[in-house]
C-alpha positions, 0 to 999 in steps of 0.5 A: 836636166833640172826643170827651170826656176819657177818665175814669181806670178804675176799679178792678175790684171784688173780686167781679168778678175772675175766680177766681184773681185778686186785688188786692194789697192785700187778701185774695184770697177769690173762689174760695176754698173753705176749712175753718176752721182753729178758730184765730181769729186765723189764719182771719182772715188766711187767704183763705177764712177757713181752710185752703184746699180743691183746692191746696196748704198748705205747712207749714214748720219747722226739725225734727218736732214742733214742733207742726205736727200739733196745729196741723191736729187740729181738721181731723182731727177734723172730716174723720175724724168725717165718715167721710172719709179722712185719710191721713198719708203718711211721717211721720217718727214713728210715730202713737201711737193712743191720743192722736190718739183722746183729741183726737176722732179717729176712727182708723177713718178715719186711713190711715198709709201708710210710703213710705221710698223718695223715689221711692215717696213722691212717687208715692203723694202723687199717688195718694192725691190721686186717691183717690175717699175722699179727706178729707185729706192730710197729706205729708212731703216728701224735702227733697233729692229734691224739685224744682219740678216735683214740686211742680207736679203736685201742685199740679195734682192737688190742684186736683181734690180737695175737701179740704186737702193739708198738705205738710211741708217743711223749713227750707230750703224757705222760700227755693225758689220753690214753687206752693203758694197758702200757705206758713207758717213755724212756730217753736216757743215756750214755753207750748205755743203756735207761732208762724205766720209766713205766707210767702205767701198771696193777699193783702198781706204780713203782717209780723209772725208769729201766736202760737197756743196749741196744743190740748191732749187732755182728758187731758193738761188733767187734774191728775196724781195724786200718790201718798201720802206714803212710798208709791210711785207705779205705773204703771197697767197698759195692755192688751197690745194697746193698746201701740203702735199697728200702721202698715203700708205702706199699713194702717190705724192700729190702734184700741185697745181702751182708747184713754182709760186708755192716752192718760192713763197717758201723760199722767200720766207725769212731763214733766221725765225726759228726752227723750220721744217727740215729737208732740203735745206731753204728748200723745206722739202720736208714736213714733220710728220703729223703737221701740215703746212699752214693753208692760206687765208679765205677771203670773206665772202661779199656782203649783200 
């Protein structure tokens, strides 16, 4: 008697895949832990519904400030709230404090390490990788010193951690191979919003870029004050030790002692005078590096 016809195999169901693999044409959410990102329109393309936790995220733009950081406040906030570390690891600007606290920041646990040196940069994203108080970490890599097997190692470090790892790459990144699971290319537009083109995921190609709006501190959604007619406007005085905020090599922000009055002074400050800061937007939540925000005027002292 001839054995019966062999019935096609079906396919495998998603829940049945062994993690780290996924079918083609959806997204590849087994396994993956994640932390929503608070864009709706963005977790529901990301496997996991979110930032990915244990790999890497690899954040992509033509030049600094276009608003990748305001894009991973809403995890800042949440992380650092929970007394977990961020660590923000060569930045191209300085951190300005006072507006990173007005998007409810905690700098008490908001590490800015300094690492000129290409060597030293790479080495200290494996370290701080392995740090026990590890929440998340947020890295600007060397385009020109940064190889493939760089990017390996901390694809695997990054596997023993239990929280996301943002690298920022540039604009030529997007066409090398790289072992990061996700991949986005960012592009400013107007209106305060990024567009978020998804260069690779666990999942089906997505075609068209995403348009976020980008969030805006408390005190920059506040109207300006306009000073009466035939009056000059002053500029509110700042204490001196909330000027500029200190980073060290590998220090901690410093916390200003009037974080809300330096963030809205800021805020306040005309946005069509020329070429500011850049950062988070009206925020000015970055400095470049090696200029301090202007300290405030000393009165004189009394005549006696």
């Amino acid at each position: 008697m001839a054995p019966p016809p062999a019935s096609p195999a079906s396919p495998a169901s998603p829940a049945s895949l062994p993690p780290g693999v996924w079918r083609a044409d959806r997204l590849g959410d087994g396994g993956v832990a994640a932390l929503p990102s608070t864009f709706p329109e963005l977790d529901a393309h990301l496997p996991g519904s979110g930032w990915p936790l244990g790999m890497l995220t690899e954040l992509i733009a033509r030049e600094p400030g276009v608003g990748e950081l305001r894009l991973v406040v809403p995890v800042l906030r949440r992380l650092t709230r929970e007394r977990k570390v961020a660590i923000l690891l060569g930045p191209p600007h300085v951190p300005y404090a006072p507006a990173l606290a007005s998007f409810g920041i905690d700098l008490d646990y908001l590490i800015v390490v300094q690492a000129v040196q290409a060597a030293d940069r790479l080495w200290a994203v494996e370290q701080a990788l392995r740090s026990a108080s590890f929440g998340t970490l947020l890295a600007w890599l060397p385009h020109e010193r940064t190889r493939p097997e760089h990017l390996r190692r901390m694809q695997l470090a990054a596997q023993g951690t239990r929280g996301p790892v943002f690298l920022f790459r540039h604009l030529p990144a997007q066409f090398e191979a790289s072992p990061a699971p996700l991949r986005l290319l960012l592009l400013p537009r107007p209106g305060q919003r990024l567009s978020v083109q998804l260069l690779k995921r666990r999942g089906p190609v997505l075609a068209q870029p995403l348009l976020l709006e980008l969030p805006q501190p408390p005190s920059v959604a506040r109207p300006a004050r306009t000073a009466p007619a035939g009056q000059r406007a002053t500029p509110r005085p700042v204490p001196d030790d909330a000027s500029a905020p200190h980073v060290a090599d590998a220090g901690r922000v410093a916390h200003p002692a009037d974080t809300d009055a330096h963030a809205q002074a800021h805020a306040d400050a005309p946005s069509g005078g020329g070429p500011g800061p850049r950062g988070l937007g009206a925020a000015h939540v970055l400095l470049p590096l090696g200029h301090d925000a202007p300290s405030p005027a000393r009165p004189e002292p009394p005549v006696h």
